[in-house]
N, C-alpha and C positions, 0 to 999 in steps of 0.2 A: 621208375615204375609208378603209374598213377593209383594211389588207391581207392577204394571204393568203401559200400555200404558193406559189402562180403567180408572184406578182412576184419569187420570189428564186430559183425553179425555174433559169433561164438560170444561176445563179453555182452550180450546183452538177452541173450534168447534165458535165462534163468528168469524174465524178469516179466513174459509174456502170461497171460491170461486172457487164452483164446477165450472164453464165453464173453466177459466184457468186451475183448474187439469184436467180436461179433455183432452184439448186442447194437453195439454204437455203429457198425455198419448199416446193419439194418434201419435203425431206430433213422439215421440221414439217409435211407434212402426213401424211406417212405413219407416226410417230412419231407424232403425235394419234391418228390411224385405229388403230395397232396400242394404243395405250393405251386408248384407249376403248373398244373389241370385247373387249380384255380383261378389262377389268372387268365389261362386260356378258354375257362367254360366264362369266366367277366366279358371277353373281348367279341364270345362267342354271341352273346346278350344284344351289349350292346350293337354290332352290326344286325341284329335280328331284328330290334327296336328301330333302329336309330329315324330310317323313312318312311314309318307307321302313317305321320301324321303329311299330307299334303302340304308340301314347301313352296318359297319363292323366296330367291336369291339366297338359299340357305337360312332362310328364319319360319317360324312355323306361327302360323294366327289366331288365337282362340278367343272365344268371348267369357264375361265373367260377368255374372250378378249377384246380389247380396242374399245372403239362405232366407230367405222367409220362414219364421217360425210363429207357431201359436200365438208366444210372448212379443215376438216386434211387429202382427203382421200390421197393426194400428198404427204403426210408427213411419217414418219417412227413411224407403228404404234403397236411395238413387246415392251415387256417387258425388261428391263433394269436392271441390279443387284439391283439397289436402286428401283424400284417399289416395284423388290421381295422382298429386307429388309424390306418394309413400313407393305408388305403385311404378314410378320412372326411375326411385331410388334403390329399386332393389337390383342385386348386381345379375341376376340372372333372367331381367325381362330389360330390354332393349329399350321400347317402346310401349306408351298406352294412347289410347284413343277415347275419348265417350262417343257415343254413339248415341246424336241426338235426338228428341221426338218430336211431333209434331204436339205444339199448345190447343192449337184451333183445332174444328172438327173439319176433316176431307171427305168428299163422296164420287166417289166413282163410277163411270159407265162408260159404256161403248158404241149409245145410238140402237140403231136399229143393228146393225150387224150382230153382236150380240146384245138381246134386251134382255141386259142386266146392270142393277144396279146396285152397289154398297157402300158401307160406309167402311172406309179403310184405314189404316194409320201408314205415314212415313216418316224415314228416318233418313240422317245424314250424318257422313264418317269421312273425316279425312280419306283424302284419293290416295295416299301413301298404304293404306291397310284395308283395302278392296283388291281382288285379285283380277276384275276385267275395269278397265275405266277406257274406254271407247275416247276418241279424239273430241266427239259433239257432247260428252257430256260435259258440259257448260250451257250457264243460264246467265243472263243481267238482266236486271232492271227495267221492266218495259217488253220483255218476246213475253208472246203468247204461248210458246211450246215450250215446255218441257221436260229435258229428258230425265230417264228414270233407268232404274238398273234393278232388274226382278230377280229375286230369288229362282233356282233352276227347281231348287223343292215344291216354291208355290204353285209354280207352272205344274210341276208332278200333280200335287193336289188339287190343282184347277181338274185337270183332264180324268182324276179318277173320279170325282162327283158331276161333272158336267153331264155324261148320258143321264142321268136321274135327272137334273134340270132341263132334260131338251136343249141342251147348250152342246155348240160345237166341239169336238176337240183340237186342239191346235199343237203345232209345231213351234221352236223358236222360233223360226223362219216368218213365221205368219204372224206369230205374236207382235214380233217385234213388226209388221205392216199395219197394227190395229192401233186406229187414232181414237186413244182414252179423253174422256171428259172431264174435269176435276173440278169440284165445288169446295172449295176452301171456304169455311165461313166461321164466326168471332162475336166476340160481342162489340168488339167494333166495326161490324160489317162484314162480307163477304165479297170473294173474288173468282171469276170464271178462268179458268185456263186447259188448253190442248196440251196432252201427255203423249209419251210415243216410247216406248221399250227400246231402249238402245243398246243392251246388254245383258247379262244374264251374268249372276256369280253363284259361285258352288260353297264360298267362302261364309256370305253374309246373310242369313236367313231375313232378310228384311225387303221393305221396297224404299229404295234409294232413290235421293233427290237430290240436287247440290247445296254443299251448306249455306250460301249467298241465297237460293230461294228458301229454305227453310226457315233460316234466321230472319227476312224479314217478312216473311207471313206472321209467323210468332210477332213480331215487335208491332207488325199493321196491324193485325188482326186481333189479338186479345194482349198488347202491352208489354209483353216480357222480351226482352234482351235476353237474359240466360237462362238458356233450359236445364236443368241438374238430369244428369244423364243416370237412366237406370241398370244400360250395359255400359260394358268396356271393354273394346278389343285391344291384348295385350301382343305385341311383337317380344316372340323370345327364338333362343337358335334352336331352343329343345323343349316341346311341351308336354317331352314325356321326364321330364330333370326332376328326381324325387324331390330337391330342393324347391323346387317351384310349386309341387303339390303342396309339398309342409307347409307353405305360406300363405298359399292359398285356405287351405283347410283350419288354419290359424286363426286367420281375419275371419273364418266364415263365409270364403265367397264360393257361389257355386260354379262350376265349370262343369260343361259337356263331359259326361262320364265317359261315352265312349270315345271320346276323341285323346283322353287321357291313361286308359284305361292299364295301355303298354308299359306307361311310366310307374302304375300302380305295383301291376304284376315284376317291372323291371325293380322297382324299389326290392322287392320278398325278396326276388332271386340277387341281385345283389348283395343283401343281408346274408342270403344263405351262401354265398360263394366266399365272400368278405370272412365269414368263421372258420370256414372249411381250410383256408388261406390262414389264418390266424392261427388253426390247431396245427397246420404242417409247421407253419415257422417255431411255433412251443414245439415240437417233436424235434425241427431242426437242433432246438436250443440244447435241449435234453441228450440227443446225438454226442453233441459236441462236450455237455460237461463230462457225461460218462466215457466218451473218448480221451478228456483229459486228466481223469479218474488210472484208466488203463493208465495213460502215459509216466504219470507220477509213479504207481506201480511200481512201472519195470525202471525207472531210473532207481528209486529208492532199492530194489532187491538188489540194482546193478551197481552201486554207488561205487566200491571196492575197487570194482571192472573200469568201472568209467575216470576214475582218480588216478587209476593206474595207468590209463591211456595218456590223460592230461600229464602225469610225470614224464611219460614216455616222449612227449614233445606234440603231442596230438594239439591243435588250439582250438578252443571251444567251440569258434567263429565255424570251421570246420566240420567237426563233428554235428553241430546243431545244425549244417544244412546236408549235410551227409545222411542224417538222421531222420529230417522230414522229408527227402527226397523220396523214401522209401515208400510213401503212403500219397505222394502223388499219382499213380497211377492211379491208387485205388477212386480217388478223390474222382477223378476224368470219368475211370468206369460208371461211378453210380451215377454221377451227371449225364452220363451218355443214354443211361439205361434207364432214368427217371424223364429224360426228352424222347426217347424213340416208346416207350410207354405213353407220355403226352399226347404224341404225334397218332397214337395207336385208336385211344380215347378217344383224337377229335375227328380221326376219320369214321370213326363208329358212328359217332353223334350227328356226323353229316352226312350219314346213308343211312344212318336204321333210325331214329329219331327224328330227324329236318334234313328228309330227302328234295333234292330238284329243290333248293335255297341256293341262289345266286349270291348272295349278301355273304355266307360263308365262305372265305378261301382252302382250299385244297390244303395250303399251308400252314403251320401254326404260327401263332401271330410273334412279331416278331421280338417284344415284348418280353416273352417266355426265353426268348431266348439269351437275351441282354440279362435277363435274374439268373439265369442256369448261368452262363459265365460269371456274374457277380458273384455267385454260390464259389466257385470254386477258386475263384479267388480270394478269396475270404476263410474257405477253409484251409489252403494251403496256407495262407498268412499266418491266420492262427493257431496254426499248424506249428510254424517255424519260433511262432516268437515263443508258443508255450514251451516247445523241446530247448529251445536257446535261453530263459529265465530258469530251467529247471540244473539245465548241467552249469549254469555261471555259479550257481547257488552252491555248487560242490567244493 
């Protein structure tokens, strides 16, 4: 005859004190439930956050300048080789770029098609961190054209002052047909050249040139070989990574607020899920001493009982998983009923708070669900080994 929890249940019921097992029921499951909706409302973040910001090939592009303040605005306030090194060495930005200027003065027009004329500035950036780079964009030594890559914003701002200048408005389409003028000039001279729009970026708020003609306009034209660059486009996977604000906001560099703004808001809420997660696993903790408060309990009122078993031929090995057997369901129950609660939460929060959000899964992540089994693995352990140090002690 095999025996069970039942045949010894009588030598041990003198020794129960239901309000502490209560207490300690409750106390882990609500310590489960706050652990688990915490990680589940993190998961829920970041897939909210995660494609805020306009990608390629899974990295995201931002630019960064130095804050200009009261006290430095006297100062020289462009990027340096050793900023750039700092900025290639931190582990969560991939890539940097300066983002060159023009030394010499440039003037621009368009003829008689549009008669207008200005004085402009360009710039040039590695073709690895522009998001349109056209096959013609290329220059050498010697052509009279060219090509350039406009901002799609300047173009915006063209077409919304234009009727006040009596000036056309234009499409890309057309822009990129209008054969620009360019007067590059220096203090060592000046040089004619034909421009032509060959692209348009959404990424670089600038007017782009190839670095091969910028660099030697600068070096014909007014002397200098290296420009010290005032922006820097950064390649990272994430530019919304609180870690990458912090460091940013450290050095003092500015970045596009709104382009960052998700990583701001992501940081709070993070913080605020990260405590919430923190108070559940301190409630888990608590759970569990006071569970094993109970347990010592009913061993010490039962000692007599349980001494008597072990003479009786009972062996401890036995008894102590005879013994935690008993509170394995319970263990299953609160896990079951701390996840289909979870599951309860995150369907609310995805129909009554971020409804019609594709980026949310139906499902809870799965995440949640690998800690809910760790949970109960763990407390069955602890389970076993505290009832098994408690009756060896007899």
């Amino acid at each position: 005859m095999s025996l069970t929890y039942k045949n010894i249940a009588p030598f041990l019921s003198a020794g129960e004190s239901k309000v502490s097992r209560w207490l300690s029921y409750i106390g882990l499951g609500v310590g489960v439930l706050l652990l688990l909706s915490s990680v589940q409302m993190y998961s829920n973040i970041n897939h909210l956050i995660r494609d805020k910001n306009t990608r390629k090939n899974g990295a995201d592009f931002i630019s960064i300048t130095k804050t200009i303040t009261n006290e430095n605005m006297g100062k020289d306030n462009r990027f340096n080789e050793a900023d750039i090194q700092d900025l290639k060495a931190q582990p969560f930005i991939e890539d940097a770029a300066p983002l060159k200027a023009n030394a010499f003065k440039v003037t621009a027009g368009a003829g008689s098609l549009i008669p207008f004329s200005t004085d402009i500035f360009v710039e040039a950036l590695n073709d690895k961190f522009i998001d349109t780079v056209p096959a013609n964009f290329i220059w050498k030594e010697g052509d009279e054209m060219v090509p350039i890559i406009f901002s799609t914003d300047f173009l915006e701002m063209y077409n919304v002052f234009a009727p006040s200048w009596d000036l056309p408005q234009m499409s890309e389409k057309t822009a990129s047909s209008v054969s620009i003028f360019l007067r590059c000039h220096g203090h060592n001279g000046e040089r004619q050249y034909r421009a032509r729009i060959v692209g348009f970026s959404d990424r670089v708020n600038s007017i782009l040139v190839p670095e091969n003609f910028l660099g030697l306009q600068n070096k014909q034209l007014e002397g200098i070989e290296n420009v010290t660059a005032s922006r820097v486009f950064l390649k990272t996977t994430d530019a919304n990574n609180p870690q990458l604000l912090s460091y940013l906001t450290q050095k003092d560099y500015h970045v596009n607020k709104d382009k960052t703004k998700f990583g701001r808001v992501k940081s709070v809420l993070q913080s605020i899920v990260s405590g919430l997660a923190g108070f559940g696993v301190l409630v888990i903790l608590l759970a569990m001493v006071l569970f094993s408060f109970y347990l010592q309990l009913m061993v010490a009122k039962s000692k007599d009982n349980l001494q008597l078993l072990l003479t009786l031929g009972y062996s401890p090995k036995w008894l102590s998983r005879t013994v935690a057997k008993k509170w394995v369901p319970v263990y299953v129950t609160i896990i079951i009923v701390a996840l289909s609660l979870t599951a309860l939460l995150h369907l609310g929060f995805q129909h009554f708070v971020m409804p019609s959000r594709e980026e949310l899964s139906f499902f809870i992540d799965w995440s949640v669900l690998g800690i809910a089994l760790g949970l109960l693995v763990l407390s069955i352990t602890v389970n076993y080994r505290l009832v098994k140090k408690l009756l060896y002690k007899l």
